[in-house]
DOPANU-69584 format. One record per residue (C-alpha): z negated, x negated, y; residue in one letter. Coordinates in steps of 0.05 Angstrom, whole numbers, plus 5000, padded with zeros to 4 digits. Each point is the difference from the previous one (the first is absolute). Example, Ala and Ser with C-alpha at 12.3 -4.5 7.8 and 13.67 -1.06 7.14 Angstrom:
! residues 2
484447544910A 501349735069S 
This chain:
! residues 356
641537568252X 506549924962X 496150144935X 497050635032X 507650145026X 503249844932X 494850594965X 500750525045X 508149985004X 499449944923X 495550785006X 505450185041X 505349884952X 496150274942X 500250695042X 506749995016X 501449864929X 496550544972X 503550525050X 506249664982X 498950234927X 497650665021X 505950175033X 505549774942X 495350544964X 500650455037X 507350024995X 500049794928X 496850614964X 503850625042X 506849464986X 498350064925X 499450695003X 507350105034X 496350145063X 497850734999X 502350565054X 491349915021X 499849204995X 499149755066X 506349614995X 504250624992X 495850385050X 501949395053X 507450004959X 499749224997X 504450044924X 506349745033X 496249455056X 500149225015X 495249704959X 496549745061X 499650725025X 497450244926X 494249435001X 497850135072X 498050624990X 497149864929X 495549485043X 498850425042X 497250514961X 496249514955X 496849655065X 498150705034X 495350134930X 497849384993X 497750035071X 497050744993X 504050175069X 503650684974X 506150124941X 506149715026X 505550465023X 496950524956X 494050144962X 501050064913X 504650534982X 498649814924X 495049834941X 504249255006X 499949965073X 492550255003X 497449414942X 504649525038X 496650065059X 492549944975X 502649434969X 502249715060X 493850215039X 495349674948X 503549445001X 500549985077X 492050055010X 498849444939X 503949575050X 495950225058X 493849824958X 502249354998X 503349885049X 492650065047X 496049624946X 505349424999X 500150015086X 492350055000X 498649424951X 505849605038X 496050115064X 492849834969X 502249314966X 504049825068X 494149805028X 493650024947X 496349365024X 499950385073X 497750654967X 494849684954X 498149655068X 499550685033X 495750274949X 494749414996X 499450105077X 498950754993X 494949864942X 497049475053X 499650545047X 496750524960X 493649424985X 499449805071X 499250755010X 495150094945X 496049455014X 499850225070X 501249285036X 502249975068X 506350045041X 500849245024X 497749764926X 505950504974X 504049785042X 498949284980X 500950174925X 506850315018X 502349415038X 497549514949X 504450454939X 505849965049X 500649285019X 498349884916X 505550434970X 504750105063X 501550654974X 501449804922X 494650044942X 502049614949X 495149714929X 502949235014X 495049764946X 502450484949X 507549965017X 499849234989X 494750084947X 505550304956X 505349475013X 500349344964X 497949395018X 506349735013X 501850635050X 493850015029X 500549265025X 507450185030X 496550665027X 494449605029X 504449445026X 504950475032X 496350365038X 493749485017X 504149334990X 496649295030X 497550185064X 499449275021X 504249284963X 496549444994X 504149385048X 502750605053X 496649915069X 495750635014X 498550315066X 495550554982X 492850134946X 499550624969X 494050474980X 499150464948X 499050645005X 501450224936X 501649644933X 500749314964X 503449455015X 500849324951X 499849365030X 505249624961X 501449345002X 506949504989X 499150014923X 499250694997X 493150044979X 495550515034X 494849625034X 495050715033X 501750675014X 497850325066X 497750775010X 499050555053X 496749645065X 503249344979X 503849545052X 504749494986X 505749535022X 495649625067X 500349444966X 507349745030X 497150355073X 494149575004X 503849404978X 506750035026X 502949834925X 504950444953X 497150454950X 495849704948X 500850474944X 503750684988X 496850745003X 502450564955X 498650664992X 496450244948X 499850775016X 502550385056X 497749715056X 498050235071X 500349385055X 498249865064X 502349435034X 497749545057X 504949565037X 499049205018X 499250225079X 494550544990X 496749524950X 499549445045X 497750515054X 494650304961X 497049304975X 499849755067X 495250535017X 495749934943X 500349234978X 494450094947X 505550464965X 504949335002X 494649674969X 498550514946X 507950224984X 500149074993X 495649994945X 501850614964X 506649694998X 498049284981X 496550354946X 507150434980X 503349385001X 495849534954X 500650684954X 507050014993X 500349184998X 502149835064X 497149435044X 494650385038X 499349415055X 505950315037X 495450395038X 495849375021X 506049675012X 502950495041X 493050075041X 500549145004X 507650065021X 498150395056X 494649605028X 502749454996X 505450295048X 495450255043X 496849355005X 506749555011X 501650515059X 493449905031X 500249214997X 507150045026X 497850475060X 494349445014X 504249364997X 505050375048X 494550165059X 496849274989X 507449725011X 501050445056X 493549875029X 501749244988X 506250115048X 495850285059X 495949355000X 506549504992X 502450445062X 494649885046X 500249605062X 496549325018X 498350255064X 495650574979X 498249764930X 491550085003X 499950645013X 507850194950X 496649654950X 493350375001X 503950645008X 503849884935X 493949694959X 497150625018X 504450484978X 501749544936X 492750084974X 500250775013X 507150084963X 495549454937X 493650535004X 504550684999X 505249654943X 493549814964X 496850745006X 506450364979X 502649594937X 496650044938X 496349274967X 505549664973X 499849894921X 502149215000X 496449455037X 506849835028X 501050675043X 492149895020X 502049305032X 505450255024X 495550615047X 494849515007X 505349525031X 502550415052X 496249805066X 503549805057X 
């Protein structure tokens, strides 16, 4: 905006500049002649004035020419006068001239990525029409040229195409940059909508490259760990991205996804030379936890149940005693059902052990 400022005060000037000169000649040529009983200074008897009263109304007789809006004070009284003034009228509508082709070109190159943008969508227009298609598929094609260009049209490929190498990294990098560091702790995965992304590991080297319909960074989700490796942009990219919480959400609706999005990224891993048995051992971890709860919650109800019997009395210890044996083989046959098979033989003794 300043440049657009900076050019249209600099017209400006150039105008006033030329009537500035127009006016000093217009006073010049009758003072040369030793102003003339039918000069228009004589006529207005400015011989004897200020200065400043002498170039006003040289100005503004210069500026009412230029301007085509009448004579001044009054029309040519001489051959001088009469030449003076078609000068200063020529000269007056050159400026016009420009003055509209400079303001009309300043207003076009304002904005020419949102006017070439407004003419591909009137050229879009004019096919769906030809081709006849219908109003909810044009209406589609509209939205779809909206959401892509967001009102700008610009040849990215050729721009960048024309820079060099060096420039075109910066360019790239600047706008794009790593969209995820390898060590940070993520929260979210991304998909791609549109573009490629490198997969770039800690030496630098470019280990794959990922495209349009591409997903990437569920590694550290499914396991809990910091990012393996780093993602960069290739091209302009456009990104969706899928936080930890809706993640977990979605996979435990659809487990055979877990499994699926597990291998795919045991297979990333041994790719980019990481240990892939973090996802086993992850899967193992949390077992195992599972397990050590469960054997914890059993021990606890045997001990408790342990305490009932300790507590009962001698005089109605038959029937106590039956009463607890009872319900200790029921809380054996449920803790049996529930649990999964132990993996060692020690946990199997251990169940198998458990009678009253």
């Amino acid at each position: 905006m300043a440049s657009v400022f900076m050019r249209i005060f600099n017209l400006i000037c150039m105008m006033l500049l030329i009537g500035h000169w127009s006016g000093c000649l217009q006073f010049l040529v009758p003072m040369l002649q030793g102003f003339p009983s039918n000069s228009w200074v004589a006529i207005n008897e400015l011989q004897e004035a200020y200065w400043l009263e002498q170039y006003s109304w040289a100005l503004f007789k210069a500026m009412s020419h230029m301007l085509c809006i009448g004579y001044g004070r009054f029309p040519p009284q001489s051959l001088t006068d009469m030449w003076l003034t078609m000068l200063s009228m020529i000269s007056g509508a050159t400026c016009y001239a420009l003055f509209l082709g400079h303001a009309t070109n300043l207003i076009q190159s304002l904005d020419s990525s949102r006017r070439q943008y407004r003419e591909k969508v009137k050229q879009v227009e004019e096919y769906m029409a030809y081709r006849k298609l219908p109003r909810d598929m044009r209406q589609r094609i509209t939205e779809y040229f909206e959401h892509r260009y967001q009102g700008k049209f610009f040849d990215e490929e050729c721009i960048l195409g024309e820079l060099s190498e060096k420039l075109r990294e910066d360019v790239i990098n600047y706008n794009c940059d790593i969209i995820i560091k390898e060590g940070t702790i993520g929260s979210k995965m991304y998909f791609i909508q549109e573009g490629i992304v490198d997969i770039v590991m800690a030496n630098g080297e470019v280990a794959t490259s990922l495209s349009d319909g591409s997903y990437f960074g569920e590694i550290c989700l499914l396991t809990n760990a910091r990012r393996v490796a780093s993602v960069r942009a290739e091209t302009y990219c456009n990104l969706f991205s899928l936080s930890v919480d809706h993640f977990n959400a979605v996979l435990d609706q659809y487990p055979l996804m877990r499994k699926t999005m597990e291998t795919v990224a045991a297979e990333r891993l041994n790719k980019i030379g990481k240990n892939p048995n973090i996802m086993a051992q992850k899967e193992e971890s949390e077992s195992g936890n599972t397990e050590t709860n469960q054997i914890s919650a059993v021990v606890n109800a045997l001990a408790a149940e342990a305490d009932n019997v300790d507590n009962l009395s001698d005089g109605n210890g038959s029937m106590k005693k039956g009463t607890s044996q009872s319900s200790l083989n029921e809380l054996n046959q449920s803790l049996k059902m529930s649990l999964p098979r132990p993996k060692s033989g020690e946990f199997r003794a251990l169940f198998e052990g458990c009678s009253p």
